[in-house]
C-alpha positions in Angstrom: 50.9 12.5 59.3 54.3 12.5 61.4 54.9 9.3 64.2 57.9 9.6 66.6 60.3 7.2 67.7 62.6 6.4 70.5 66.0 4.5 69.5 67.7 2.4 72.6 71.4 3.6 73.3 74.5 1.4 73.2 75.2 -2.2 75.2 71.5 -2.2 76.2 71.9 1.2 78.4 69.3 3.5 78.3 70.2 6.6 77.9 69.0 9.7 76.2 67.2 8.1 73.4 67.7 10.1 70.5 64.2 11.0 68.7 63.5 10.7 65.0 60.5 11.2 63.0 58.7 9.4 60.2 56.4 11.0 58.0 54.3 8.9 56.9 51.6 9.0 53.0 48.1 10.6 53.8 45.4 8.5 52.8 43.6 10.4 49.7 39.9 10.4 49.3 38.8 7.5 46.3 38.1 9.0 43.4 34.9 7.9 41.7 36.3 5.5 38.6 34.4 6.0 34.7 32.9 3.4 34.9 31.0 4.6 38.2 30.1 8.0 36.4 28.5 6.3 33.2 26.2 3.7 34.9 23.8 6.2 36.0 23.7 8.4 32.5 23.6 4.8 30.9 20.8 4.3 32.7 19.2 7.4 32.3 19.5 6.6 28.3 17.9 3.1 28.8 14.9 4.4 30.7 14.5 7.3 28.3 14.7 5.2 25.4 12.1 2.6 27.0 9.2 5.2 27.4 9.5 6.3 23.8 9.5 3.2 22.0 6.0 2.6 23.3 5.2 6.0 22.6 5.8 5.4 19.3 4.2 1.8 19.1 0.9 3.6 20.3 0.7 5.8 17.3 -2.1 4.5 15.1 -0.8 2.9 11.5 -2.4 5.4 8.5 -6.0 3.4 7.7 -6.0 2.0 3.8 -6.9 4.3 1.0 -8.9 2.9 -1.8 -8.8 3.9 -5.4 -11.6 3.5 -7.9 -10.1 3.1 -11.5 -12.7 2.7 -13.6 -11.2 1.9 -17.5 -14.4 2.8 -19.2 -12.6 2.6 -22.2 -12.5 -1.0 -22.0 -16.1 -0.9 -20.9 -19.1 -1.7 -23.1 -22.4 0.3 -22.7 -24.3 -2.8 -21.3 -21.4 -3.6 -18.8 -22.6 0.0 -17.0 -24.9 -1.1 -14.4 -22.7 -3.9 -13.2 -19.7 -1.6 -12.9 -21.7 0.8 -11.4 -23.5 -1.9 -8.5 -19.8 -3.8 -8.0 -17.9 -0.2 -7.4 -21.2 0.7 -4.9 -21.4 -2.5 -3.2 -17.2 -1.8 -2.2 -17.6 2.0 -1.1 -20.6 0.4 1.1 -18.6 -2.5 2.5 -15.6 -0.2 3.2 -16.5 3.2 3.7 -16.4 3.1 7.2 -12.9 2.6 7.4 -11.9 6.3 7.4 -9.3 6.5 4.5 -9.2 8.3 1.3 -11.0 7.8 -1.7 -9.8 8.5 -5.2 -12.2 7.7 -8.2 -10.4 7.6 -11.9 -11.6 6.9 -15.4 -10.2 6.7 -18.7 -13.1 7.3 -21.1 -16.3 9.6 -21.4 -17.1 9.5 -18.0 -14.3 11.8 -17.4 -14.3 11.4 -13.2 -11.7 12.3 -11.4 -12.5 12.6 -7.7 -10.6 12.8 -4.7 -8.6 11.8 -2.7 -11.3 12.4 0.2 -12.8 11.2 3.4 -16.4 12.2 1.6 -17.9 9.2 1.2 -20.8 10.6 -0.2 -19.4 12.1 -3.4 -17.4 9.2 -4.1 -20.9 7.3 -4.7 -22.1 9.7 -6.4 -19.7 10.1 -8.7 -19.8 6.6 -9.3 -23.5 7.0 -10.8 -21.7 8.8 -13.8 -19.9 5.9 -15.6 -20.5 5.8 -18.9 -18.7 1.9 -20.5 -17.0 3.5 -24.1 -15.3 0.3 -25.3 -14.7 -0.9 -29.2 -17.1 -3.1 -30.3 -16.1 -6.2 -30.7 -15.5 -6.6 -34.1 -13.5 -3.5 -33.9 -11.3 -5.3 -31.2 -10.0 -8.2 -33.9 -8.1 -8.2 -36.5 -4.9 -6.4 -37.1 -6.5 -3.5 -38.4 -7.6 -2.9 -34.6 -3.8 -2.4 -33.5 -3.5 1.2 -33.6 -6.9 1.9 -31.5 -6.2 -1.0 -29.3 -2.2 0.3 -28.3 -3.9 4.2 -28.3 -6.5 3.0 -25.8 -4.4 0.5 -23.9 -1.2 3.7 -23.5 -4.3 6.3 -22.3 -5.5 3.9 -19.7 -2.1 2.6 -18.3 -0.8 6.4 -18.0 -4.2 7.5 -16.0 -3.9 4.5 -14.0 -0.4 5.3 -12.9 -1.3 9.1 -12.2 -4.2 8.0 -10.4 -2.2 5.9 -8.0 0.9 8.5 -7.5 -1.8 11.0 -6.4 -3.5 8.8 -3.8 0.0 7.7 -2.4 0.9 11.0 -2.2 -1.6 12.0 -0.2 -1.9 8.8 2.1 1.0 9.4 3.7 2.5 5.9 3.3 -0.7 4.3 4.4 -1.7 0.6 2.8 -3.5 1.5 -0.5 -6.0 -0.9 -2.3 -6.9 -0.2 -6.1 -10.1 -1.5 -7.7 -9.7 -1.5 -11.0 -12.3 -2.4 -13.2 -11.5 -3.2 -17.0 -11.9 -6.0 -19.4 -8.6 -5.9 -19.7 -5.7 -5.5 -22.6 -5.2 -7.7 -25.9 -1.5 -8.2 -25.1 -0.7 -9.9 -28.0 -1.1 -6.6 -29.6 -0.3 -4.2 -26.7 2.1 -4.1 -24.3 1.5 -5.8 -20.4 0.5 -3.2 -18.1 3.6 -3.4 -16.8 3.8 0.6 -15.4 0.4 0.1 -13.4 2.0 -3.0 -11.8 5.2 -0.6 -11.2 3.8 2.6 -10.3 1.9 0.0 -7.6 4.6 -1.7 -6.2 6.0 2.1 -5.5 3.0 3.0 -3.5 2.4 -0.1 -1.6 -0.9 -0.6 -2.9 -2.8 -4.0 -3.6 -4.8 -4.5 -7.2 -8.1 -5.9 -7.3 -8.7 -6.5 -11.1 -12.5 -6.8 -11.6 -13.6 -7.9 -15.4 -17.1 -7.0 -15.7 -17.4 -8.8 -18.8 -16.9 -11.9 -17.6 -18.7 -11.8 -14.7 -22.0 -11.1 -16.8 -21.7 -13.3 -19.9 -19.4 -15.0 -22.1 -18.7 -14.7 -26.0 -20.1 -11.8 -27.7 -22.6 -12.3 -30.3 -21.5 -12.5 -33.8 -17.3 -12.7 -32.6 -15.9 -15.5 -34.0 -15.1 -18.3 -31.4 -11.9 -18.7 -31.7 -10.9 -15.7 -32.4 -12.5 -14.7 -29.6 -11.2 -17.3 -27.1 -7.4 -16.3 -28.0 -8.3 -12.3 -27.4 -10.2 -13.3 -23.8 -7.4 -15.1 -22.9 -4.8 -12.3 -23.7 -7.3 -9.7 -21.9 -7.6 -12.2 -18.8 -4.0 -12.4 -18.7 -3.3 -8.3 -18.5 -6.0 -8.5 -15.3 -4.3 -11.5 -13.8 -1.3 -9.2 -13.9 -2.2 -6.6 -12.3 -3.8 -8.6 -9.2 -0.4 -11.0 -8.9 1.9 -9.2 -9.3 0.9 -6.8 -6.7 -0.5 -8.9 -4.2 -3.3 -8.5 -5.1 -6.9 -10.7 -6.7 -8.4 -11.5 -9.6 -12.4 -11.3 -9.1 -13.8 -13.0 -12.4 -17.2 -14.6 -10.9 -20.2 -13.9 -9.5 -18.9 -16.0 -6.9 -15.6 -14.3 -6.0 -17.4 -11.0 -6.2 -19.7 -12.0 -3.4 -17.2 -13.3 -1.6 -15.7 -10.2 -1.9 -18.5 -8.2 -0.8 -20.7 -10.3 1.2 -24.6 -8.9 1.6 -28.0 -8.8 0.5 -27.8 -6.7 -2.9 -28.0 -8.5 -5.4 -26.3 -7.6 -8.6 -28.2 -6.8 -11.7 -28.6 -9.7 -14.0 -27.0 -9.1 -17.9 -29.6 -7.9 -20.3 -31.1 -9.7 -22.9 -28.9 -10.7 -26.0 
């Protein structure tokens, strides 16, 4: 923008007053600053973020699988029924939760079911275990190491196949195994120490269920305490598993109906 001026002449006289001119800076428009630019994408960010994270809160969690591993190798014959009522009372109890079943065995009863969302033959599959464990005498003694570790190695590598499988297919959902055994002499074999690991991997919970002791205690004709030392090396493989994975031990009636609150009763041990 140009301004002009008037000077005054000499000794106060007016005269022709000469003209000069005086440019002075335009004003430019403000330019928006960064800081005024990022707010609104900043904000655009925030909002965006904010109506996904609840999004993805909303998304329902995978529901828990269940696994049935039934060690029928460390099953007796007579410990059939029980098995069989305890593994029936939990599909019952649980079934409607909507996650996948898996049943497993290690013996004659060859099963292996699953995973499903069938319910239906889950249970029936159940119906089909067959207890194939040593008798007792052929449990003692050193000469039963070699069947004992044979037995013990068969049952651990199923279990952990079993439990790989399910996790696999769950997606990463919670997974809770039932497995029912009378458990490992672990003075002679090794601590189930791949179940527990193969476990841990998959998230999943171990519910170790000892038929044997839920029904009855020594076995007729076994020596007491030779007994008493084995029980308490097979309790110990069980306890374990449940522990060590966060999981329980269920050697009562008591605990079992706990467990699996309800009107059936379960069968009473046969006659020795």
């Amino acid at each position: 923008m140009a301004k002009e001026y008037c000077r005054p002449g000499r000794g106060g006289a007016i005269g022709k007053e000469p003209r000069f001119t005086v440019l002075s800076k335009a004003k430019l428009p403000a330019r928006p600053s960064n800081l005024a630019v990022m707010r609104p994408v900043a904000l655009a960010c925030l909002l965006a973020l904010a109506i996904a994270v609840p999004a993805r809160a909303q998304e329902p969690a995978p529901p828990r699988s269940y696994l049935l591993f039934i060690d029928d190798l460390h099953l007796e014959f007579r410990q059939t029924p029980r098995t069989r009522a305890v593994m029936q009372r939990a599909i019952k109890a649980l079934a409607r939760d909507g996650g996948l079943w898996s049943v497993a065995t290690t013996g004659t009863s060859s099963l292996t079911v699953g995973p499903t969302r069938d319910v239906t033959v889950v249970n029936s599959s159940v119906s089909r275990i067959l207890g194939n464990r040593l008798k007792a005498s052929e449990r003692l003694g050193p000469q039963a190491a070699p069947e004992l570790r044979r037995r013990a190695a068969l049952a651990y590598a199923t279990a952990v196949e079993a439990i790989d499988r399910l996790a696999t297919a769950s997606n990463g959902g919670p997974i809770t195994v039932f497995y029912v055994s009378d458990g490992y002499d672990t003075r002679t074999v090794p601590r189930p120490k791949e179940v527990i690991e193969a476990a841990t991997r998959a998230r999943a919970i171990i519910v170790a269920i000892r038929p044997g002791r839920i029904e009855w205690g020594s076995p007729a004709g076994a020596p007491s305490n030779e007994w008493t030392a084995y029980d308490a090396a097979a309790g110990e493989a069980m306890s374990a598993l449940a522990t060590e994975t966060g999981g329980t031990a269920v050697l009562t009636r008591e605990e079992m109906d706990a467990m699996f609150p309800g009107p059936r009763r379960l069968p009473a041990p046969p006659a020795q």
